[in-house]
C-alpha positions as CSV (number, residue, x, y, z in Angstrom):
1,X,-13.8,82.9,-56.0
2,X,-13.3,79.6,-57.9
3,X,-14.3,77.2,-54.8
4,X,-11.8,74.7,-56.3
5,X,-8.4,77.0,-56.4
6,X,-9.6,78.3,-53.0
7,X,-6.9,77.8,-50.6
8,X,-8.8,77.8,-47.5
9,X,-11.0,74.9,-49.2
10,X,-8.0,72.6,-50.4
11,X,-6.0,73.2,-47.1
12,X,-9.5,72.0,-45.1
13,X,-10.1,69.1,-48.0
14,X,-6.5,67.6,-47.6
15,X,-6.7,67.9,-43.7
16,X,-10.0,66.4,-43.3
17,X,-8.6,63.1,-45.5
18,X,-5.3,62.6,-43.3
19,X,-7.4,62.7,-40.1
20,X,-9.2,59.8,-38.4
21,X,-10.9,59.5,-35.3
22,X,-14.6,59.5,-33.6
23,X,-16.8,61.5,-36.4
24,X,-18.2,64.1,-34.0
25,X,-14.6,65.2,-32.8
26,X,-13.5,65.6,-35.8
27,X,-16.3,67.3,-37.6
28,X,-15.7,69.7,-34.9
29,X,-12.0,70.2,-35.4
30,X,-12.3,70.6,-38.7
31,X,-14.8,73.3,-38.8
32,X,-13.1,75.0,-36.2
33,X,-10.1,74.8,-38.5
34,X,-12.1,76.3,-41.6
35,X,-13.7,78.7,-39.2
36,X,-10.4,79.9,-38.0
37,X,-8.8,80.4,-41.5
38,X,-11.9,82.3,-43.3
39,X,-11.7,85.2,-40.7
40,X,-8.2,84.7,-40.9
41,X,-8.8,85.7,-44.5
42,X,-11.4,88.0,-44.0
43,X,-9.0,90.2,-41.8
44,X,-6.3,90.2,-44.8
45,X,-9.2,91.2,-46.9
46,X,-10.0,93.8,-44.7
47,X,-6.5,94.8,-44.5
48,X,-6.5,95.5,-48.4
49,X,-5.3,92.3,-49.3
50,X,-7.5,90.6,-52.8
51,X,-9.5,87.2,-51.6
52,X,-7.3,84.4,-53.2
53,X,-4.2,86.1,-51.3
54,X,-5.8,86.7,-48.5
55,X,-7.0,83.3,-48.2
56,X,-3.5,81.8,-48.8
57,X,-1.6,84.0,-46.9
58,X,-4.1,82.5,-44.0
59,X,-3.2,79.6,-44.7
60,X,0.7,80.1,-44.6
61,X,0.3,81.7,-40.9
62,X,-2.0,78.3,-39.9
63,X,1.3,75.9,-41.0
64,X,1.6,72.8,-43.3
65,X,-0.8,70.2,-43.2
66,X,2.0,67.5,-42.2
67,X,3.2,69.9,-39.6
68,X,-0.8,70.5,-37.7
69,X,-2.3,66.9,-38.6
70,X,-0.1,65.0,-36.2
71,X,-0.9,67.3,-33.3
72,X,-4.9,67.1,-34.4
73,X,-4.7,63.2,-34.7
74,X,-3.5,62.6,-31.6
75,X,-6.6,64.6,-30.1
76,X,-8.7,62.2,-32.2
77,X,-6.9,59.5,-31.3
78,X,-7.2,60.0,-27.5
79,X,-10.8,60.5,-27.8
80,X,-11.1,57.3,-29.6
81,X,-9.1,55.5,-27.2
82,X,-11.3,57.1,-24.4
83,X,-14.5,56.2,-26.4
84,X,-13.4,52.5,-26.9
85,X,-12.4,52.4,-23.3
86,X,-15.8,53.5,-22.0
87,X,-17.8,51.3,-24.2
88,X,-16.0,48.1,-22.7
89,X,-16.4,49.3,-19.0
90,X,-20.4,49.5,-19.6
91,X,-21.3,46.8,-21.6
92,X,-19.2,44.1,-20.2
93,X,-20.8,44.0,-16.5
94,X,-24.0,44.9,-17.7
95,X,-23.7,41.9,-20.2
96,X,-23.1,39.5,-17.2
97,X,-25.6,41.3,-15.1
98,X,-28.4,41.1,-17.6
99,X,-28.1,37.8,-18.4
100,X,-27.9,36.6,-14.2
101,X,-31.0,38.7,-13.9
102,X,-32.2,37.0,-16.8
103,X,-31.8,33.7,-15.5
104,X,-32.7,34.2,-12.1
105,X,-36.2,34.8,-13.9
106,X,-36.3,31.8,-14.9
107,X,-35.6,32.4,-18.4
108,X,-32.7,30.3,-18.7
109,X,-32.9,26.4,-20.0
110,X,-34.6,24.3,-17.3
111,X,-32.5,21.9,-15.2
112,X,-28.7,22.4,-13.9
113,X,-26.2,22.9,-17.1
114,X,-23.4,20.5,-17.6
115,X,-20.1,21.3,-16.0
116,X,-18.6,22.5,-19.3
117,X,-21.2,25.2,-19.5
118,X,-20.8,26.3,-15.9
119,X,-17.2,26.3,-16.4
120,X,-17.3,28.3,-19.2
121,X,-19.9,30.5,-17.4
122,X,-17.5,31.3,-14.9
123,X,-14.8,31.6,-17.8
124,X,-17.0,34.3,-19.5
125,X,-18.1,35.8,-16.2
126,X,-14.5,36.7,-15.3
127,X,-13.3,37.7,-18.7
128,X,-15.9,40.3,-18.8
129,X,-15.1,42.0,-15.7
130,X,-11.6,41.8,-16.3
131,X,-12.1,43.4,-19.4
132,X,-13.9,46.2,-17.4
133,X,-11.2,46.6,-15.4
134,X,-8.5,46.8,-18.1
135,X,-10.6,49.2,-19.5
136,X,-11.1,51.3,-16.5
137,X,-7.5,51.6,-16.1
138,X,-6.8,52.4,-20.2
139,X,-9.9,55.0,-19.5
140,X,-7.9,56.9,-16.6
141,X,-4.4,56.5,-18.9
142,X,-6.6,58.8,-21.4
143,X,-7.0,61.8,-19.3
144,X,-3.0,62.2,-18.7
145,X,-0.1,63.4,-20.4
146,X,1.8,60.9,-22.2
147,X,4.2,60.5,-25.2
148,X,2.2,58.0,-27.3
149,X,-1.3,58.1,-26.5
150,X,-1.6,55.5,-29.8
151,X,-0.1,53.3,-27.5
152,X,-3.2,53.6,-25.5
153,X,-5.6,53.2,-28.0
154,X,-4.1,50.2,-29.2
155,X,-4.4,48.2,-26.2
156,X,-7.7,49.5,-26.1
157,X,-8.5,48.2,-29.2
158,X,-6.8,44.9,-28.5
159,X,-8.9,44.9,-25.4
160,X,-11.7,45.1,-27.1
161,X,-11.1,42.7,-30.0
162,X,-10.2,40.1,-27.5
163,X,-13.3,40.8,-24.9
164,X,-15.7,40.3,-28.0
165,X,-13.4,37.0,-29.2
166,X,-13.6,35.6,-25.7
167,X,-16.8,36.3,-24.4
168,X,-18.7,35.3,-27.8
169,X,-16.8,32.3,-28.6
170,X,-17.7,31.3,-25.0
171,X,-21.3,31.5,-25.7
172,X,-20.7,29.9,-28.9
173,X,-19.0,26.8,-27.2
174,X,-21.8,27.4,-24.3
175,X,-25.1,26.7,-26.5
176,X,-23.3,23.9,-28.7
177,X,-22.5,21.8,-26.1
178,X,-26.4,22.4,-24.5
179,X,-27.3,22.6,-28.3
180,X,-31.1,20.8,-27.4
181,X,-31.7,22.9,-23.9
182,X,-30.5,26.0,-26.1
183,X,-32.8,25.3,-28.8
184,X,-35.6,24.9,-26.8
185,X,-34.7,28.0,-24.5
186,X,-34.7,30.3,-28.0
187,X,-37.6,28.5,-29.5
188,X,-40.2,29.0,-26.2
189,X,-39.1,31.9,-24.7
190,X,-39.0,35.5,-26.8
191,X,-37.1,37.0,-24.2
192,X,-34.2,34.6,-24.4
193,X,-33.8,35.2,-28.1
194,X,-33.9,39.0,-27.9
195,X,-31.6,38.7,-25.9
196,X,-29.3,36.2,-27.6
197,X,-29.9,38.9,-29.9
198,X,-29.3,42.0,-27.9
199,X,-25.9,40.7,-27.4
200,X,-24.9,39.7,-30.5
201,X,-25.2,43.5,-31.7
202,X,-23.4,44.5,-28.7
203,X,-20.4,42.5,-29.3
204,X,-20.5,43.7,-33.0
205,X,-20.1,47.0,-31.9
206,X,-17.6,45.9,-29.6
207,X,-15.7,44.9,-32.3
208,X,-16.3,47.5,-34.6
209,X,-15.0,49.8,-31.8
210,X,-11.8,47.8,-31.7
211,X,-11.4,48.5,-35.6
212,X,-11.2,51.7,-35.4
213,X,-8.9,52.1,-32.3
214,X,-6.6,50.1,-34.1
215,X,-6.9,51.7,-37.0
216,X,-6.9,55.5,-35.2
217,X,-3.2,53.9,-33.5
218,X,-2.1,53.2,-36.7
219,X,-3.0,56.1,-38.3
220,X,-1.3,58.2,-35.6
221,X,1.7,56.6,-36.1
222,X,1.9,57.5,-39.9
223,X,1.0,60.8,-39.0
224,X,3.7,61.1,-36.8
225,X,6.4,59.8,-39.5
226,X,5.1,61.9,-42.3
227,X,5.9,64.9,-39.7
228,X,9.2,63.3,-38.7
229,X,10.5,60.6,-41.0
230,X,12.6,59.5,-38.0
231,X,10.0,59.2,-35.7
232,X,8.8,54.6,-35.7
């Protein structure tokens, strides 16, 4: 059979492009899909039915693309709400416990900080576990029914946009205003920069996490108006 006119294969193509959502899930849905339509086909086949009609008639009992891709997306889009969600409720404490573990060690720069760093130490301190505790509650919103679980995943991704904007500019602002005690704390001691370092990536995947929530939200609300041109 040509692979290209093979209705199975184009109905599986044009799903896979209108979905979004964390790779693994959807790799998953997707060959479940495929897996579901070739035996599907092969019991037309087996019925006496030739393989291109076979394949298509599977395709007409599985629905329309626009009609199935809303109901798949918002899977996807719940588990990337729920991934998102998790991320922040780990990293976030585990940020502000590394680093008081960290300095407790004596890793930190030596002598008391001025009182815009402790201030924004305590700004940071409280933003991060706030942020767990947003997240914690978006988390629990992802395990139960509700009408717009995009809704979810945006705040999750909002969450976790502002988290990363927060917590790094406040290091930003932390290490400039201590600019020579932070030099001298990256310069002498390894374990300070890797994990200067260590963070940095964190907070980028932070961020990148909050991409694709947003963009999983948005893509679930197109979804949802391509099935239902009245649906905003």
């Amino acid at each position: 059979m040509n692979r290209i006119a093979d209705p199975v294969a184009s109905h599986v193509a044009e799903l896979d492009r209108m979905l979004h959502g964390p790779g693994t899930h959807k790799r998953s849905m997707i060959a479940e899909v495929h897996d579901g339509l070739q035996d599907a086909a092969d019991a037309y086949r087996a019925g006496g039915l030739e393989p291109l009609p076979a394949a298509a008639a599977a395709v007409q009992d599985f629905g329309p693309v626009r009609e199935v891709a809303p109901l798949m997306q918002e899977e996807l889009t719940v588990r990337q709400g729920r991934a998102t969600a998790l991320l922040l409720a780990v990293t976030f404490p585990a940020m502000v416990l590394g680093w008081d573990l960290l300095w407790q060690s004596g890793v930190g720069w030596p002598g008391p900080a001025p009182a815009v760093v402790a201030a924004l130490a305590r700004v940071q301190d409280v933003a991060s576990f706030g942020i767990a505790a947003a997240a914690l509650a978006l988390l629990t919103a992802t395990f139960r029914r509700t009408a717009a679980p995009r809704w979810i995943t945006a705040l999750t991704g909002l969450t976790a946009a502002g988290g990363a904007l927060v917590c790094g500019g406040t290091a930003i602002v932390m290490n400039l205003a201590h600019a020579e005690q932070a030099g001298l704390m990256l310069t002498t001691r390894p374990l300070a920069l890797v994990a200067v370092v260590a963070s940095a990536v964190v907070l980028v995947v932070v961020i990148r996490s909050a991409v694709r929530s947003l963009r999983v939200a948005w893509t679930s609300t197109r979804s949802d108006q391509r099935a239902d041109p009245q649906v905003g």
